[in-house]
N, CA, C and O atoms as a GROMACS GRO file, in nm:
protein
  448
    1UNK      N    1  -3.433  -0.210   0.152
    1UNK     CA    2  -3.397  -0.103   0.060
    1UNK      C    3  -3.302  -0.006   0.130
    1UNK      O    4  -3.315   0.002   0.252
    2UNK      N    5  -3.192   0.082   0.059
    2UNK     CA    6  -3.121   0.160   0.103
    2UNK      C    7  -3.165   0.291   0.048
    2UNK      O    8  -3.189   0.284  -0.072
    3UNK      N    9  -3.185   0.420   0.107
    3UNK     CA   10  -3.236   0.565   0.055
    3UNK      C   11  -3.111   0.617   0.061
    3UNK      O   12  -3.049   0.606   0.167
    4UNK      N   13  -3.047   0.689  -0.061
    4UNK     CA   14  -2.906   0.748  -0.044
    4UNK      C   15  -2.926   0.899  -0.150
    4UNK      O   16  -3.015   0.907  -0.235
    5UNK      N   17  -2.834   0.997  -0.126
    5UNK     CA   18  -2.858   1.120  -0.177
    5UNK      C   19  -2.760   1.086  -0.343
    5UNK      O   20  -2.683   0.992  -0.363
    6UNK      N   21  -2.788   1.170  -0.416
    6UNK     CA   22  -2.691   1.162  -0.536
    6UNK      C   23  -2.502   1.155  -0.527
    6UNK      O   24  -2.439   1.085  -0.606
    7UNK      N   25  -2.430   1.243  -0.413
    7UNK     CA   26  -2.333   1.218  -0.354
    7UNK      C   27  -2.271   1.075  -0.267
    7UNK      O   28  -2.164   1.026  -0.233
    8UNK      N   29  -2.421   1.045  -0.260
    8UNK     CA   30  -2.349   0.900  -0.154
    8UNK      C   31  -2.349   0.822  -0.293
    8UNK      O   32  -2.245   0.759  -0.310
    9UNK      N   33  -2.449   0.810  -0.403
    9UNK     CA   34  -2.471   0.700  -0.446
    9UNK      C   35  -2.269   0.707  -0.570
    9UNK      O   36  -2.202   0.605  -0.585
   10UNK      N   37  -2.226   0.847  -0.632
   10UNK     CA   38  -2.139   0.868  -0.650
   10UNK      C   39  -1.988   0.829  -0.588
   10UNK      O   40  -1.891   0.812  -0.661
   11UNK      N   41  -1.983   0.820  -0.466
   11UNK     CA   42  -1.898   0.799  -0.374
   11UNK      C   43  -1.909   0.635  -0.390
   11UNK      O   44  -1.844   0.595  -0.294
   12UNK      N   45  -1.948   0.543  -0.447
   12UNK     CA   46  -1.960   0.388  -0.415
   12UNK      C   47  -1.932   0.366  -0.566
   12UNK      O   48  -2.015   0.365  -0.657
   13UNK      N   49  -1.755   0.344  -0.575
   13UNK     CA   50  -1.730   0.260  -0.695
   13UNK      C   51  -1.836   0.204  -0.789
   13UNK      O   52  -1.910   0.109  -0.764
   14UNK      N   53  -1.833   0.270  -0.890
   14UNK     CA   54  -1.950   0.206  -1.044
   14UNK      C   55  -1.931   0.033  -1.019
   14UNK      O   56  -2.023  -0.047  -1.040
   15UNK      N   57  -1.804  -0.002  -0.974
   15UNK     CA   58  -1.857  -0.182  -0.975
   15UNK      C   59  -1.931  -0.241  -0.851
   15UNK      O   60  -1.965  -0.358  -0.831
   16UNK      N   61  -1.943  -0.165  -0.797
   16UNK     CA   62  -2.006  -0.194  -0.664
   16UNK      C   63  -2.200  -0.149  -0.694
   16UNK      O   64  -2.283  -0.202  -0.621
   17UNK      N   65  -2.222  -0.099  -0.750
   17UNK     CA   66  -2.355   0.019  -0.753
   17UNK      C   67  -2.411  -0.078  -0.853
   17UNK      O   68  -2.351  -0.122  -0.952
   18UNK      N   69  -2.554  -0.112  -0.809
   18UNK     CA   70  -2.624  -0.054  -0.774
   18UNK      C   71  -2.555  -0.209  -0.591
   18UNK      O   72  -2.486  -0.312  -0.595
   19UNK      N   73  -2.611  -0.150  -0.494
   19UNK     CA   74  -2.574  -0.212  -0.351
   19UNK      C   75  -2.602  -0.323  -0.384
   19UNK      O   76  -2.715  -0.315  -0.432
   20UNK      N   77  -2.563  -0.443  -0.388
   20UNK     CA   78  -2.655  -0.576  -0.411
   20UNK      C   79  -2.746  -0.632  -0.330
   20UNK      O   80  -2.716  -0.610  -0.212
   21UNK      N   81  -2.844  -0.695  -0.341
   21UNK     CA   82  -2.976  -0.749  -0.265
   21UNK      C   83  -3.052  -0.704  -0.186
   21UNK      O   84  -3.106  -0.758  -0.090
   22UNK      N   85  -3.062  -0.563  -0.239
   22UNK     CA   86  -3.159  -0.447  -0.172
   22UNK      C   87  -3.186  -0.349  -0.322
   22UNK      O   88  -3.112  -0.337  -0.420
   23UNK      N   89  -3.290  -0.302  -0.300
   23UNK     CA   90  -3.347  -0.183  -0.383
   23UNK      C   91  -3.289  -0.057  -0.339
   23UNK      O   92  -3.336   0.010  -0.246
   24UNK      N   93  -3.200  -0.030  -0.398
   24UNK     CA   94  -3.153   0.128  -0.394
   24UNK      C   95  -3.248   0.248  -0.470
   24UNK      O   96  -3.316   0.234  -0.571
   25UNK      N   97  -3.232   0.348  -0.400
   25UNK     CA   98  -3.299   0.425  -0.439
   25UNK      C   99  -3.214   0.558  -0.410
   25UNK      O  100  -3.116   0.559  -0.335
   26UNK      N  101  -3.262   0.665  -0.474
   26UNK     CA  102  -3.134   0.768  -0.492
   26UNK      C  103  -3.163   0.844  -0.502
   26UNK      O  104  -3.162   0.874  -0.621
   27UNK      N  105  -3.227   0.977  -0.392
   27UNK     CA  106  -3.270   1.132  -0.423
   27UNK      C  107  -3.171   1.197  -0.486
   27UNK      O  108  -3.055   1.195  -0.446
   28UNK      N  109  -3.226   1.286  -0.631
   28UNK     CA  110  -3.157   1.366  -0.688
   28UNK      C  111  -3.280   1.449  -0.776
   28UNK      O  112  -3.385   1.401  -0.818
   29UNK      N  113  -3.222   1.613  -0.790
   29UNK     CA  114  -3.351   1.653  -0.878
   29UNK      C  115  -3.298   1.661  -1.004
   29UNK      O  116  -3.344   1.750  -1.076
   30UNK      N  117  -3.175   1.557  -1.068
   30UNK     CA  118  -3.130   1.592  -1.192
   30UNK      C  119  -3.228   1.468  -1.258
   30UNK      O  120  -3.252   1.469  -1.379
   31UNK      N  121  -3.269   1.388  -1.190
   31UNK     CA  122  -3.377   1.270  -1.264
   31UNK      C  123  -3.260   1.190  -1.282
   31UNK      O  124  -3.142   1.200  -1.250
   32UNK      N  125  -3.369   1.064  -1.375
   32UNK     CA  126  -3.277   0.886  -1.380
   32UNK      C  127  -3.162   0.942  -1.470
   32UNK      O  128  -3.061   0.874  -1.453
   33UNK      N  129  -3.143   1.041  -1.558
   33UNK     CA  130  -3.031   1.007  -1.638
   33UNK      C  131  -2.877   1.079  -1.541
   33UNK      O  132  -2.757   1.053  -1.541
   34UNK      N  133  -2.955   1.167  -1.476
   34UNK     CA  134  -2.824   1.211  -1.356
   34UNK      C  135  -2.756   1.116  -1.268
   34UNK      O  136  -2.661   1.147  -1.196
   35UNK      N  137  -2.817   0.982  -1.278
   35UNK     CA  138  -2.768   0.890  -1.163
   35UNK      C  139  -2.726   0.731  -1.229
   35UNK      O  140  -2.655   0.642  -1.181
   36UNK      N  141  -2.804   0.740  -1.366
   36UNK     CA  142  -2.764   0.633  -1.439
   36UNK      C  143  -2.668   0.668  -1.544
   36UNK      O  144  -2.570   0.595  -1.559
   37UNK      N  145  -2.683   0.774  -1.621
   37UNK     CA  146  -2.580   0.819  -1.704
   37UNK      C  147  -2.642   0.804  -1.886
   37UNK      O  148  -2.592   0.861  -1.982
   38UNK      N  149  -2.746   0.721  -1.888
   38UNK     CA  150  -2.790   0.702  -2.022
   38UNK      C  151  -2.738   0.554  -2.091
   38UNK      O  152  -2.786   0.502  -2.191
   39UNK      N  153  -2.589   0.486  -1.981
   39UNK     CA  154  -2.548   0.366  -2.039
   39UNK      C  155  -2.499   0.285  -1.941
   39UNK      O  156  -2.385   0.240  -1.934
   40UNK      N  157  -2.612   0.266  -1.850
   40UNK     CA  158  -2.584   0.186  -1.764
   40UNK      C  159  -2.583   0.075  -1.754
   40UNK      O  160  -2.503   0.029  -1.673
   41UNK      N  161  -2.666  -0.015  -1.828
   41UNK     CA  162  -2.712  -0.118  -1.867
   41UNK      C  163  -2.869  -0.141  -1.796
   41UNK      O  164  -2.885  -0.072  -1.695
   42UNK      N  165  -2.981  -0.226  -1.834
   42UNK     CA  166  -3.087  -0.301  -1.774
   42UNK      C  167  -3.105  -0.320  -1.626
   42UNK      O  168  -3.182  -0.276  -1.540
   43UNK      N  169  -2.994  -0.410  -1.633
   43UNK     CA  170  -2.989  -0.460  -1.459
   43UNK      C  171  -3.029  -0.363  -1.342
   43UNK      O  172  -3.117  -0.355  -1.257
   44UNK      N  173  -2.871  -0.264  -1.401
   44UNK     CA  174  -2.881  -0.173  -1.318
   44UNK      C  175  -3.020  -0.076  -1.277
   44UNK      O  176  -3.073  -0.043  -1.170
   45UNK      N  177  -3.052  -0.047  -1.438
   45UNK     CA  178  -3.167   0.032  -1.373
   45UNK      C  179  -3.301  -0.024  -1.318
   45UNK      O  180  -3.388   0.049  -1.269
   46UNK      N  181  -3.313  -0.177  -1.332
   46UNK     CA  182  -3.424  -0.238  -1.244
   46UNK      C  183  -3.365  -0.244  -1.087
   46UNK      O  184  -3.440  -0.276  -0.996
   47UNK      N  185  -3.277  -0.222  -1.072
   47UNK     CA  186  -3.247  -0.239  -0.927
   47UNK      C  187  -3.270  -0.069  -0.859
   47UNK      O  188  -3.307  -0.060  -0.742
   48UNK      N  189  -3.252   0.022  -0.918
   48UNK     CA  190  -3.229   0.178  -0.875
   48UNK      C  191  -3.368   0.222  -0.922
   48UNK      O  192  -3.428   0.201  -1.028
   49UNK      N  193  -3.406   0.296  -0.802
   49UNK     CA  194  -3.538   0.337  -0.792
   49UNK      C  195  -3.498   0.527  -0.781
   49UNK      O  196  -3.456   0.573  -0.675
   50UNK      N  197  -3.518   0.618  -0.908
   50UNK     CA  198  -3.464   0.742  -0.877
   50UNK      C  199  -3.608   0.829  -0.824
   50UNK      O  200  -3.723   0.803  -0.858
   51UNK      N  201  -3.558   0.949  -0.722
   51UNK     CA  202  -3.664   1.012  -0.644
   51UNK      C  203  -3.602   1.191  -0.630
   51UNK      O  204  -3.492   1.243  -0.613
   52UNK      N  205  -3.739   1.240  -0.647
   52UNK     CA  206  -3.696   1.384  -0.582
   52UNK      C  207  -3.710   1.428  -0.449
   52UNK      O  208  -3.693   1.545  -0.414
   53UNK      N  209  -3.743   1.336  -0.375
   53UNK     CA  210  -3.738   1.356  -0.216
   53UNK      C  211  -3.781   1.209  -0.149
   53UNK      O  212  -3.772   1.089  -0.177
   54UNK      N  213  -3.820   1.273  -0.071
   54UNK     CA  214  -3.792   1.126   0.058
   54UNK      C  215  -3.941   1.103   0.027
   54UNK      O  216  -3.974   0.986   0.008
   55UNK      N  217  -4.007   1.169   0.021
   55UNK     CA  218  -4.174   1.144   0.034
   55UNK      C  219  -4.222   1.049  -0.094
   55UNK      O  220  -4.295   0.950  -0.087
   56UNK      N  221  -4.159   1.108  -0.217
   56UNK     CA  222  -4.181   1.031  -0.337
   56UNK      C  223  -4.098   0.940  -0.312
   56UNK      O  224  -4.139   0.835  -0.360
   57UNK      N  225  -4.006   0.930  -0.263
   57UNK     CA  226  -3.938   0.765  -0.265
   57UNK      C  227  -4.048   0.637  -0.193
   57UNK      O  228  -4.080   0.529  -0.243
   58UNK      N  229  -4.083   0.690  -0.072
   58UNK     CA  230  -4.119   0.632   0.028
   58UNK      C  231  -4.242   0.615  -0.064
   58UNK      O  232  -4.268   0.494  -0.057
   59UNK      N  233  -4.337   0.678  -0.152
   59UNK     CA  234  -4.458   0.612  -0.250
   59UNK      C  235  -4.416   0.541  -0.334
   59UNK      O  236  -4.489   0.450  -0.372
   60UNK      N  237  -4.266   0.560  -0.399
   60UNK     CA  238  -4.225   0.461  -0.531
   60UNK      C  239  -4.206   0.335  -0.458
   60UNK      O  240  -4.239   0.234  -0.522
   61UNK      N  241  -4.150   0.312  -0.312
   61UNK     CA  242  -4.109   0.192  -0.244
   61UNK      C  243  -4.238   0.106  -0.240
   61UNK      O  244  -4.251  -0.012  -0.272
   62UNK      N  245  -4.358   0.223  -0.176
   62UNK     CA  246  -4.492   0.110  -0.138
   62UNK      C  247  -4.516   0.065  -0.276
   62UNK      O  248  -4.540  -0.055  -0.286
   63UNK      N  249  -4.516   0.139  -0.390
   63UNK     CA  250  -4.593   0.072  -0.533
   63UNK      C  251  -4.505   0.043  -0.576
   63UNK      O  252  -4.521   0.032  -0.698
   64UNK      N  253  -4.352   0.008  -0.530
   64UNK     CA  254  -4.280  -0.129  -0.618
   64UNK      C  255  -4.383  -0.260  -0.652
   64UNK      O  256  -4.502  -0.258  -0.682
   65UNK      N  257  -4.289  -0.372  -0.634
   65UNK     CA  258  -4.374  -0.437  -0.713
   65UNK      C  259  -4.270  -0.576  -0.599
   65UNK      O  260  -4.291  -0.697  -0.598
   66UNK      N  261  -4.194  -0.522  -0.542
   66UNK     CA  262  -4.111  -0.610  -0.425
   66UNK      C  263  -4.194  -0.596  -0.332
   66UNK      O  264  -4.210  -0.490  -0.271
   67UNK      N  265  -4.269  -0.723  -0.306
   67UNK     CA  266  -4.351  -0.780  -0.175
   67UNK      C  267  -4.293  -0.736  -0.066
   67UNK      O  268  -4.327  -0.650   0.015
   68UNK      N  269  -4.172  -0.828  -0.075
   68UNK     CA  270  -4.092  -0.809   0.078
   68UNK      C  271  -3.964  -0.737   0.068
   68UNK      O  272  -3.850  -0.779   0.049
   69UNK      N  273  -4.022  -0.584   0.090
   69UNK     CA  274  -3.913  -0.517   0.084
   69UNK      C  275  -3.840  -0.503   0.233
   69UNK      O  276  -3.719  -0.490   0.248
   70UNK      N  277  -3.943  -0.510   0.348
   70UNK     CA  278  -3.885  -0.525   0.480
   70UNK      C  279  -3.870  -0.376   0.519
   70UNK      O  280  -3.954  -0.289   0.498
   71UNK      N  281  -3.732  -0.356   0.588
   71UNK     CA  282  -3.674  -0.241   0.642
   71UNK      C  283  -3.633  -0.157   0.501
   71UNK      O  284  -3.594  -0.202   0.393
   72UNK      N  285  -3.653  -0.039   0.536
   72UNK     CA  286  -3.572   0.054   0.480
   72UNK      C  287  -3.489   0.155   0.547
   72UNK      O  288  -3.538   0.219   0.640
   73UNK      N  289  -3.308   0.187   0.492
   73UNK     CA  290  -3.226   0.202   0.556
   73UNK      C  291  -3.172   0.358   0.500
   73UNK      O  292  -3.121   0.362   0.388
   74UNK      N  293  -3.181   0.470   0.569
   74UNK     CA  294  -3.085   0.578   0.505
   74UNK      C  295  -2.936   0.540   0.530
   74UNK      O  296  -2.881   0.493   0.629
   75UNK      N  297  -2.883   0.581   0.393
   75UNK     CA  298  -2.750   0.573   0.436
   75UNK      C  299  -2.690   0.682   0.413
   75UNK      O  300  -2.572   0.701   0.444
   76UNK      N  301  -2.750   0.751   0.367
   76UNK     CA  302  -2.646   0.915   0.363
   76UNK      C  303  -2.699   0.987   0.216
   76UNK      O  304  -2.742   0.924   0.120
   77UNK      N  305  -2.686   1.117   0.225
   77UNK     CA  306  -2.552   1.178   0.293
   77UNK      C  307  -2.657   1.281   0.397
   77UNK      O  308  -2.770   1.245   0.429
   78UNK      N  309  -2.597   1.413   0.441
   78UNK     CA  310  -2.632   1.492   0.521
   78UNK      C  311  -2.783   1.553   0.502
   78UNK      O  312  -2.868   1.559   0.590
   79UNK      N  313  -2.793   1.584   0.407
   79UNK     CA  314  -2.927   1.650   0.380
   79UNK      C  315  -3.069   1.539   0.389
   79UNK      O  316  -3.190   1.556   0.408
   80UNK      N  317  -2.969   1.407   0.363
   80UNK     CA  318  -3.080   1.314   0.362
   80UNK      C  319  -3.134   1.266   0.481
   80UNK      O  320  -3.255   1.249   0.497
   81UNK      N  321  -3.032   1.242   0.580
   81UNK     CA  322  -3.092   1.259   0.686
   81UNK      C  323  -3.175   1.333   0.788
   81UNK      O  324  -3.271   1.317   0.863
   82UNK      N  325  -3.076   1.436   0.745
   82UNK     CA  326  -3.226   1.605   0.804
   82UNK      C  327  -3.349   1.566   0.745
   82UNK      O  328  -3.458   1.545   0.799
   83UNK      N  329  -3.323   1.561   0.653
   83UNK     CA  330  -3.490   1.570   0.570
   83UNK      C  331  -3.594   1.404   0.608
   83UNK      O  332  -3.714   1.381   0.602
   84UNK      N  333  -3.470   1.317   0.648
   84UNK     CA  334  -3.537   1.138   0.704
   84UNK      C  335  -3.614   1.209   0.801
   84UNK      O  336  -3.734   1.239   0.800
   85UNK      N  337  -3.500   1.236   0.908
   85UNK     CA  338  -3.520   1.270   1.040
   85UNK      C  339  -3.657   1.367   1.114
   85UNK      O  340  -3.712   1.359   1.224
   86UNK      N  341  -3.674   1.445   1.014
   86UNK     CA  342  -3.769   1.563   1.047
   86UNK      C  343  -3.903   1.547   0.954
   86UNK      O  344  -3.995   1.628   0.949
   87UNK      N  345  -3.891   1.407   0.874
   87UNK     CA  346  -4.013   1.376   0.828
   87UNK      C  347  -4.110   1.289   0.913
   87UNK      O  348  -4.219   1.252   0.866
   88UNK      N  349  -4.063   1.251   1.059
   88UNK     CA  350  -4.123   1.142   1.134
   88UNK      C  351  -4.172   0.995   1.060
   88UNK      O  352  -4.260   0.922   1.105
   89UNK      N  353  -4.116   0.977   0.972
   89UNK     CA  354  -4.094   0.870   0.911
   89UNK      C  355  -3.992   0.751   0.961
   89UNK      O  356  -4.007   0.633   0.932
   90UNK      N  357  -3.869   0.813   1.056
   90UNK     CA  358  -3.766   0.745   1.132
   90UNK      C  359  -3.812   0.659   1.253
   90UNK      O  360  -3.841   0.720   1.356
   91UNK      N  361  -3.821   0.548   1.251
   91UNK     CA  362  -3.880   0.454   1.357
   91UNK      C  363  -3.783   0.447   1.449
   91UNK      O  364  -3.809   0.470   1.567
   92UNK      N  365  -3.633   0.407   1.400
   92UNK     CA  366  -3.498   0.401   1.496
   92UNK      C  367  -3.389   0.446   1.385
   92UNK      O  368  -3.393   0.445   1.262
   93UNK      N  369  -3.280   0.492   1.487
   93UNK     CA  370  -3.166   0.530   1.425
   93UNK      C  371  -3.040   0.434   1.488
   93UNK      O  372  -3.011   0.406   1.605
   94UNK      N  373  -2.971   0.392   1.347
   94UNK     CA  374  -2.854   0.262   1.416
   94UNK      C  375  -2.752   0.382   1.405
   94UNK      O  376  -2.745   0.444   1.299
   95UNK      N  377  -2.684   0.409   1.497
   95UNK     CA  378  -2.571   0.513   1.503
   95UNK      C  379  -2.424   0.487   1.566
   95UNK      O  380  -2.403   0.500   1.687
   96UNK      N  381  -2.313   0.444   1.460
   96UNK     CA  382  -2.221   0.400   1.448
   96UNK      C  383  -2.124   0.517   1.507
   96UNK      O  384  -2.177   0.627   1.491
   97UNK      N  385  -2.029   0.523   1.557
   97UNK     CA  386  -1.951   0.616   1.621
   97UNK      C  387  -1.756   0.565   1.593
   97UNK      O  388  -1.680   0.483   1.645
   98UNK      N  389  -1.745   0.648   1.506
   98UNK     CA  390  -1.571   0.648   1.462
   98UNK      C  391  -1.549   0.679   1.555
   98UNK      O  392  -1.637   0.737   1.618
   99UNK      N  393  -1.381   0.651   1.633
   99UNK     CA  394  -1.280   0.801   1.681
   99UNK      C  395  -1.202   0.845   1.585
   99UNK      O  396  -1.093   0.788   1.580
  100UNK      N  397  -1.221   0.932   1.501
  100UNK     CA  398  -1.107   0.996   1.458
  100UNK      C  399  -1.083   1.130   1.470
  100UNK      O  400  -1.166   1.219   1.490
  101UNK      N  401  -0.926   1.143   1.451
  101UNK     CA  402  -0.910   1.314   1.469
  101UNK      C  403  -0.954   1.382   1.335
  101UNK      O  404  -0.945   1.504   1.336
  102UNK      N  405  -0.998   1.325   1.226
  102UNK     CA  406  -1.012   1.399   1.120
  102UNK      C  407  -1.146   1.464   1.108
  102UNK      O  408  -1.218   1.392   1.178
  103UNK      N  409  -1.237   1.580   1.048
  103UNK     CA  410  -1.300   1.619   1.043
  103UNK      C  411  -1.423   1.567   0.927
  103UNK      O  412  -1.377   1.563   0.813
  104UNK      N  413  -1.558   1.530   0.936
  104UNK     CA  414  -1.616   1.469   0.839
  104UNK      C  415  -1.623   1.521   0.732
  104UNK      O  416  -1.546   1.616   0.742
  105UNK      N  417  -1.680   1.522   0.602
  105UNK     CA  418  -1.734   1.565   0.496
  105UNK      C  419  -1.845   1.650   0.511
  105UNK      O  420  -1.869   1.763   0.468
  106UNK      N  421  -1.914   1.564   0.587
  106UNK     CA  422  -2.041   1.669   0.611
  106UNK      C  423  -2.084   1.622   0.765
  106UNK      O  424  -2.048   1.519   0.822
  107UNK      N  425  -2.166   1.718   0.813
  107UNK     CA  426  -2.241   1.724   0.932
  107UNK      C  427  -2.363   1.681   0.943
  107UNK      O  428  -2.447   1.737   0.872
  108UNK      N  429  -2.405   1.574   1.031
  108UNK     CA  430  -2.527   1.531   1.079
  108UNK      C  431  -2.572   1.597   1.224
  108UNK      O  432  -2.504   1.672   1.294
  109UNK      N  433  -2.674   1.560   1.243
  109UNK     CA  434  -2.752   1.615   1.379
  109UNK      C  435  -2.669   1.528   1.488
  109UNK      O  436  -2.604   1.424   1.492
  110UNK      N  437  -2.706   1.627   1.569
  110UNK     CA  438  -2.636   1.579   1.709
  110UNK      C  439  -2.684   1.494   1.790
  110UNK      O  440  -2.769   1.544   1.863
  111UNK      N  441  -2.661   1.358   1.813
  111UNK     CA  442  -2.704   1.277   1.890
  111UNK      C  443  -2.690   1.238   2.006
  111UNK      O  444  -2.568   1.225   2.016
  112UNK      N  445  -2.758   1.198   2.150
  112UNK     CA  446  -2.724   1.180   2.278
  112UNK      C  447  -2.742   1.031   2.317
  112UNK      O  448  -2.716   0.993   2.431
   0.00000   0.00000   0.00000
């Protein structure tokens, strides 16, 4: 499964969304119609699991109904990770490192 904030899940082209062959799931406090739109179709919304925080996600994940859900992966955005990170819920962090001169969108915690 992938845990993503309402901004990340926005940022990923409508033909791309919902991620394929993982359970997405999508903190937002506007609820399912803020993230589905009201005409999304079926598919989509059996694949997207909507949450108001990390804690209720992490209960909607155990009482899915997907046996083998395996790993679950944050993928963004900023707040989601503060809030992963400082829930001790984070077993490991895979931490990818750009060079660029440009400045991000948003800020994550500082890593060593």
């Amino acid at each position: 499964a992938v845990v993503m904030g309402r901004k990340t899940w926005e940022s990923i082209p409508p033909k791309f969304r919902p991620l394929p062959g993982r359970t997405n799931v999508v903190l937002t406090r506007g609820g399912r119609d803020a993230i589905l739109g009201g005409g999304s179709g079926a598919q989509e919304e059996d694949e997207v699991i909507v949450a108001s925080s990390l804690s209720e996600a992490s209960e909607k994940l155990q009482s899915s109904t997907n046996a083998a859900l395996g790993e679950v992966f944050v993928i963004g955005g900023g707040q989601v990770y503060s809030e992963a990170l400082s829930s001790g819920m984070v077993k490991r962090v895979l931490l990818t490192e750009v060079e660029e001169e440009s400045l991000p969108e948003g800020t994550a915690e500082k890593f060593d």
